[in-house]
C-alpha positions, 0 to 999 in steps of 0.5 A, spaced: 708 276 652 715 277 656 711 283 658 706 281 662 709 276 665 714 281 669 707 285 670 705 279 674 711 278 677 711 284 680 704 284 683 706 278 685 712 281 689 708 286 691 702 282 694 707 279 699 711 285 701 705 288 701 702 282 706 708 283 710 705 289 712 698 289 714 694 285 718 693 277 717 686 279 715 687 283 709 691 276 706 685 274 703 683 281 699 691 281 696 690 274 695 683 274 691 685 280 687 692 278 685 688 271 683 683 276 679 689 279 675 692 272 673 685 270 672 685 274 666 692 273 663 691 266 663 684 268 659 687 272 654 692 268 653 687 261 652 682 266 647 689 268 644 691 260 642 683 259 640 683 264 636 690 261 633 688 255 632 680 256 630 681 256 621 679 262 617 672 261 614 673 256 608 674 259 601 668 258 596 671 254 591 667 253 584 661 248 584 660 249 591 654 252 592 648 256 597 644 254 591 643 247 586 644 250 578 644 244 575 637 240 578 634 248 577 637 248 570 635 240 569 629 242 572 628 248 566 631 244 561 625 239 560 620 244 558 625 249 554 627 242 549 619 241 548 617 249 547 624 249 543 622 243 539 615 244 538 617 251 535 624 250 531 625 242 531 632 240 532 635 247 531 631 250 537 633 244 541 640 244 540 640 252 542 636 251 549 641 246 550 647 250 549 644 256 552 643 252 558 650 248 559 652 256 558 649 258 563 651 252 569 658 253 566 659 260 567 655 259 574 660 255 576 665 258 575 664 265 578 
């Protein structure tokens, strides 16, 4: 930073020596194009502290997700325990629960 404060410095020095020498009419343009430079250093410097301060995105954490397994997975399981227990009785549902608990486990915790 220190650099680009000398740089100023020295157009600023440069600026008012330079106004020694020309004509008052040319005030006005040294003026205005050293105010363009400064203009753009105190916009680096705001993105720079911006950019320091805005937080990186979130991490994703388990069971946080784009899409809801555990009402799709309830929403599926309500058929599967009357097909499971139409056709294997308490067997079949037993197994349709634990394939759907393993199922929304292991999709949490990807």
């Amino acid at each position: 930073m220190s650099d680009e404060r000398e740089q100023l410095r020295d157009d600023l020095l440069a600026v008012t020596a330079a106004r020694k020498d020309l004509e008052p009419g040319h005030d006005r343009e040294l003026i205005d194009h050293f105010l363009e430079k400064l203009d753009v250093e105190i916009d680096r410097r705001i993105d720079e502290r911006v950019a320091a301060r805005v937080p990186a995105a979130p991490q994703r954490r388990a069971g946080h997700y784009a899409i809801p397994i555990v009402p799709i997975a309830l929403g599926i399981a309500i058929p599967l325990t009357a097909i499971a227990g139409a056709s294997a009785g308490l067997a079949g549902i037993i197994v349709a629960w634990a394939a759907i608990a393993a199922i929304v486990y292991f999709a949490m915790h990807a």
